[in-house]
C-alpha positions as CSV (number, residue, x, y, z in Angstrom):
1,X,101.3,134.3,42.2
2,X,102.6,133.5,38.8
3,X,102.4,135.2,35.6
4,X,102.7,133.0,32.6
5,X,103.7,135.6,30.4
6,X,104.9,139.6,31.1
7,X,105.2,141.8,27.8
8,X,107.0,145.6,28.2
9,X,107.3,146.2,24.7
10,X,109.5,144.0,22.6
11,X,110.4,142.6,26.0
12,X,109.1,139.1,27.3
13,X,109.6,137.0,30.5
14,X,107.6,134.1,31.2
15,X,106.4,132.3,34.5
16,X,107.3,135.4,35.9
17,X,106.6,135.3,40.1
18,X,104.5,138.8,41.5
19,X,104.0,139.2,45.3
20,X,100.3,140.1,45.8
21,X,100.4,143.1,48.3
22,X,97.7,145.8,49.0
23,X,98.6,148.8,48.0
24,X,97.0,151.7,49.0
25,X,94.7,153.7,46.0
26,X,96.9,156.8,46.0
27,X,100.0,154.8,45.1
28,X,97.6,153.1,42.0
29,X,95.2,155.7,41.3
30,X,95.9,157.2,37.7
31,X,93.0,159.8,37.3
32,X,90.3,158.9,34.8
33,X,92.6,156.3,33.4
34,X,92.6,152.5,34.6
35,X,94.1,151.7,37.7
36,X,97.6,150.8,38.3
37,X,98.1,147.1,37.1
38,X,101.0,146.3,39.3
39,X,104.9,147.8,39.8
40,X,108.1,146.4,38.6
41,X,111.1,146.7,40.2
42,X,114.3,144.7,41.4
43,X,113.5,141.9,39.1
44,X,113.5,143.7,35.6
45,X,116.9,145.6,37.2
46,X,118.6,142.2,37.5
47,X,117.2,140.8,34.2
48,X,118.5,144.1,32.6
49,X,120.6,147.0,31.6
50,X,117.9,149.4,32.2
51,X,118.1,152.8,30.4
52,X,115.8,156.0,31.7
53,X,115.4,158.8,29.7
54,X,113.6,161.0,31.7
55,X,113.5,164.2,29.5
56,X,111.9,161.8,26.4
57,X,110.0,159.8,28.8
58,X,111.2,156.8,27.4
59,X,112.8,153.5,29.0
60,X,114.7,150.8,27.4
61,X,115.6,147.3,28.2
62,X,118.5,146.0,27.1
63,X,119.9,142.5,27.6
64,X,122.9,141.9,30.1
65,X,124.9,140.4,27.2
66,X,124.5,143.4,25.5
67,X,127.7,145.3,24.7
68,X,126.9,148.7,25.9
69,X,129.1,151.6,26.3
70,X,128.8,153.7,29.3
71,X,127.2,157.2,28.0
72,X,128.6,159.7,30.2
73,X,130.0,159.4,33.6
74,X,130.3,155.9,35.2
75,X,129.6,155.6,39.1
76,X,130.3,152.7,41.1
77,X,127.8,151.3,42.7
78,X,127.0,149.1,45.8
79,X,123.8,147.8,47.3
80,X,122.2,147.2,50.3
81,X,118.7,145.7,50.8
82,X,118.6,145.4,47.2
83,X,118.9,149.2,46.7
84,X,121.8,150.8,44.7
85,X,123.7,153.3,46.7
86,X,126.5,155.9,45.5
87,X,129.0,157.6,47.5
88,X,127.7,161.5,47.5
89,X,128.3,164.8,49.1
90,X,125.5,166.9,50.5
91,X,126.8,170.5,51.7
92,X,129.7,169.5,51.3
93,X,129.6,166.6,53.9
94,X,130.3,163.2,52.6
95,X,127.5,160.8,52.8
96,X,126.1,157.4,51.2
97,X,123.3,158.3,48.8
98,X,120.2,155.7,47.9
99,X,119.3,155.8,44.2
100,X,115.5,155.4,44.5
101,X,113.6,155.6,40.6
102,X,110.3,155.5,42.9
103,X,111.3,158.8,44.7
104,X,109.5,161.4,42.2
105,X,110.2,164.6,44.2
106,X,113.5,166.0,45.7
107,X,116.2,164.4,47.8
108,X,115.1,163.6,51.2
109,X,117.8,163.4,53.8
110,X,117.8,161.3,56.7
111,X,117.2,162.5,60.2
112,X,119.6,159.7,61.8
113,X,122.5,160.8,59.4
114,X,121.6,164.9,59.5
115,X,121.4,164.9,63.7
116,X,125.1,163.3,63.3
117,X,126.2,165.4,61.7
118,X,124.5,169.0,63.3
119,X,122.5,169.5,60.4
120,X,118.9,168.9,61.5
121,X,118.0,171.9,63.7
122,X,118.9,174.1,60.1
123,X,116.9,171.8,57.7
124,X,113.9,171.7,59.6
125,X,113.8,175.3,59.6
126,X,111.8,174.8,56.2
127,X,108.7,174.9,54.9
128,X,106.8,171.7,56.4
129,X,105.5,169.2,53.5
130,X,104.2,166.2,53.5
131,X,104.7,162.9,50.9
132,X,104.3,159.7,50.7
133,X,106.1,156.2,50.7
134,X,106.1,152.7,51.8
135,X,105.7,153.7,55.6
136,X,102.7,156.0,54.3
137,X,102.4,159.6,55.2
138,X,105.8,161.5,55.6
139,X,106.0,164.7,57.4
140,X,108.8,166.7,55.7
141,X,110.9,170.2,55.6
142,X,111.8,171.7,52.5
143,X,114.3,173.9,52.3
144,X,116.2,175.5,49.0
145,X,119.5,176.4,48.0
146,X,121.8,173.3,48.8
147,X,124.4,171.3,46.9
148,X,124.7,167.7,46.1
149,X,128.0,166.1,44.9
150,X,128.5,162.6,43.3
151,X,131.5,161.7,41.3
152,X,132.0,164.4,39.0
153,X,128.7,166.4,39.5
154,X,127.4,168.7,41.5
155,X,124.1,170.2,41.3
156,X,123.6,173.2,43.0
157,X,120.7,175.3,44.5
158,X,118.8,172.2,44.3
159,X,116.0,170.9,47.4
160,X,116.6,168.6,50.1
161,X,113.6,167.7,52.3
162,X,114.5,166.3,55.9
163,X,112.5,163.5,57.4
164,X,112.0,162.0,60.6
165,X,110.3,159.2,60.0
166,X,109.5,156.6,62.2
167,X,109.0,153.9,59.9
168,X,109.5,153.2,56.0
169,X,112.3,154.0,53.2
170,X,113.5,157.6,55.5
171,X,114.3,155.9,58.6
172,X,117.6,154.5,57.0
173,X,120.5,154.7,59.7
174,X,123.5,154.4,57.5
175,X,122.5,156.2,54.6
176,X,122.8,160.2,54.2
177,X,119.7,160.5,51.6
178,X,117.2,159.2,49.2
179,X,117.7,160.6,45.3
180,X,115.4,160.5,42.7
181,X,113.3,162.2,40.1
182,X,115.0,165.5,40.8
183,X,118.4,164.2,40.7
184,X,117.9,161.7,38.1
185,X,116.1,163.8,35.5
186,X,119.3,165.9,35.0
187,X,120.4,163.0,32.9
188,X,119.9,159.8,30.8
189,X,120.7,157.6,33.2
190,X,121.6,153.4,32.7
191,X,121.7,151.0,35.5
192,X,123.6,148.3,35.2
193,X,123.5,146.0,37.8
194,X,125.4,143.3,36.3
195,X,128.7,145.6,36.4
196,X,127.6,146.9,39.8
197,X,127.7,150.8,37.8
198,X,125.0,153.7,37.1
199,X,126.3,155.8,34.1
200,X,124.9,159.4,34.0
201,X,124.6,161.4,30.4
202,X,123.7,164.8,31.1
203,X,120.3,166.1,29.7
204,X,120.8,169.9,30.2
205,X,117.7,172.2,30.9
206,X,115.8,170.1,33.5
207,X,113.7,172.3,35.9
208,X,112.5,171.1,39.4
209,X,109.0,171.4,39.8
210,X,108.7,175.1,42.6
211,X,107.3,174.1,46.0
212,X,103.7,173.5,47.1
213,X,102.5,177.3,47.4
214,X,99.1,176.2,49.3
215,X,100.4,174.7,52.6
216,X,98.4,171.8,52.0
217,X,99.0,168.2,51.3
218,X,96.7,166.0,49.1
219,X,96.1,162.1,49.7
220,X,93.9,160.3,46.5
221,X,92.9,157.8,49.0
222,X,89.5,157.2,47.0
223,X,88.7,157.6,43.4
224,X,86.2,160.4,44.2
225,X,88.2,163.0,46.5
226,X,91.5,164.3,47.6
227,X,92.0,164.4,51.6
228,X,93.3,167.1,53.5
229,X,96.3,165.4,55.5
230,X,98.4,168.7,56.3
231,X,96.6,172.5,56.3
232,X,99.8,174.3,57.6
233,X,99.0,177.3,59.7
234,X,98.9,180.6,58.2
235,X,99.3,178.9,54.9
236,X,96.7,180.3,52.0
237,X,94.5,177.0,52.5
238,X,94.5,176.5,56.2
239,X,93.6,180.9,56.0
240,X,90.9,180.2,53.6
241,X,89.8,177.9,56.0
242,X,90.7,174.5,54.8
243,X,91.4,171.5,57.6
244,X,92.9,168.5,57.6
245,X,90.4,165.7,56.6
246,X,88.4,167.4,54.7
247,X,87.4,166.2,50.8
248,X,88.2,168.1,47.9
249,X,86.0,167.3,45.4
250,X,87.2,169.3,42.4
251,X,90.1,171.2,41.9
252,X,89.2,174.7,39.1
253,X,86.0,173.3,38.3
254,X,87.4,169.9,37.9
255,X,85.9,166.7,39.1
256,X,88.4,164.7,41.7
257,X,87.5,161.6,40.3
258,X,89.4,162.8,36.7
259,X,92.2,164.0,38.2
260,X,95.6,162.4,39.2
261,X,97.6,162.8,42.5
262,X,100.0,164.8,40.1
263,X,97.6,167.0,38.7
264,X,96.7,168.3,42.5
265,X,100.6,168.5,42.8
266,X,100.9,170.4,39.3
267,X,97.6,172.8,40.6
268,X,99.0,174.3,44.2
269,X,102.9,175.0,42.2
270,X,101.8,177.4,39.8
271,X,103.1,181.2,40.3
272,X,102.2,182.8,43.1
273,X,99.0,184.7,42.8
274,X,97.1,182.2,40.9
275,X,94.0,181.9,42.6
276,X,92.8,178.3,43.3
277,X,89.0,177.1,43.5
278,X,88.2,174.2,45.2
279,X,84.8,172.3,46.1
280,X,85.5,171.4,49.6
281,X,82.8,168.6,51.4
282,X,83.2,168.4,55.4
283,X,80.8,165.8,57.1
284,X,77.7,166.3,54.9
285,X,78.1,170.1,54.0
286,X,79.7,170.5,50.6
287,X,81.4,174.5,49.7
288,X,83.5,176.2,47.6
289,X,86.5,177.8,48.7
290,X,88.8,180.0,46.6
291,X,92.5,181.0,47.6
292,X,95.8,182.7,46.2
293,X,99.0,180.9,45.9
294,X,102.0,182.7,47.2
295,X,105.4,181.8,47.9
296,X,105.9,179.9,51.2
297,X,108.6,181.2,53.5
């Protein structure tokens, strides 16, 4: 379809073509707020220097023609499928790197490029997760403590989740790992695609968010509930007696139908010993269950 006119702040494109797709509720669920009118991505890159300030929350677009300095370091990039990519290092082994802004979690490494390089058997030693993409539900191990070089940074004790996906954005075969919000929030970073460069301005004092400490994954596939798509054994939910498919009504006496996908994330990574209360409904019987977070091992 065509839309006449697109406004993102003092920004405006006209007969500007969308692709109508269905996306699934928990990629355009926002809580209590409105729904998620629609996402923007490859065009506005093009049409743009595109500046993210993650720690201020704030994005700018600037025109192409615009004179604009680099701020900070300045990384070549290249691109396949439309997707930036930076040469990186991850342990230490050299690897191609996707820049993803729609990856809001840790850097997930690619089975393909970890089994070729002996890595796998160690990084799915971790604590199994779950997330979600374009191929839907991931199954993932997270694992702490790792280092991830590009240019002339290097973050260190960072997360990497493995994947072994069988379809969608973690099935890559040439690529070493997907980077995103963890990565990216360490800095103001500008993409130019125009110039074929991402510049990176550091933004000291960025914390990761800790891992889930509930051993279960949360799916707002319906305005009303959370499902139960992963219970890990022995984990404080699955002992409290939580399974997969069941709905989660509220969350701390908190209705599911107010809350966001990232307020369940925010709930289960609080310090261990919190005690989380949740209304849980299985088939037509509706409970509460109460648990204690603790750090997964």
């Amino acid at each position: 379809m065509r839309v006449a006119d697109l406004r993102i702040g003092a920004a405006r494109m006209k007969d500007q073509y969308f692709s109508v797709i269905p996306l699934t509720h928990d990629t355009v669920e926002r809580g209590a707020r409105p729904l998620l009118a629609g996402l923007l991505g490859l065009d506005m890159f093009e049409r743009f220097i595109v500046c993210i300030d993650y720690r201020h929350a704030v994005l700018d677009l600037i025109p192409k023609s615009a004179p604009v300095a680099c701020a900070g370091e300045q990384l070549p990039i290249r691109f396949e499928d439309d997707s930036p990519e930076i040469e990186g290092s991850l342990d230490g082994v050299d690897g191609i790197v996707n820049i993803d802004t729609g990856n809001g979690s840790s850097t997930v490494l690619q089975g393909v490029w970890a089994a070729r390089h002996g890595m796998a058997d160690r990084l799915k030693r971790g604590v199994e997760t779950v997330s979600f993409g374009s191929g839907g539900v991931s199954r993932n191990w997270v694992s702490e403590g790792h280092s991830l070089g590009f240019g002339g940074q290097m973050l260190k004790d960072t997360a990497f989740r493995y994947a072994e996906d069988a379809k969608g954005a973690f099935l890559s075969r040439t690529e070493a790992a997907n980077a995103g919000y963890d990565v990216l929030a360490h800095y103001t970073v500008t993409f130019d695609y125009e110039r074929s460069r991402m510049c990176l301005a550091p933004s000291p004092g960025f914390r990761p968010p800790p891992m889930n400490r509930s051993g279960l994954g949360l799916s707002k596939r319906e305005r009303a509930s959370f499902t139960v798509v992963q219970a890990r054994a022995g984990s404080p939910g699955a002992l409290a007696g939580i399974r997969e498919g069941d709905k989660v009504m509220a969350i701390d006496g908190r209705a599911a139908s107010t809350l966001r996908g990232r307020d369940a994330f925010n709930a289960v990574r609080r310090p261990p010993g919190t005690r989380v209360r949740v209304s849980l409904r299985r088939g037509e019987k509706t409970r509460v269950v109460t648990f204690a977070l603790e750090q997964l091992q």
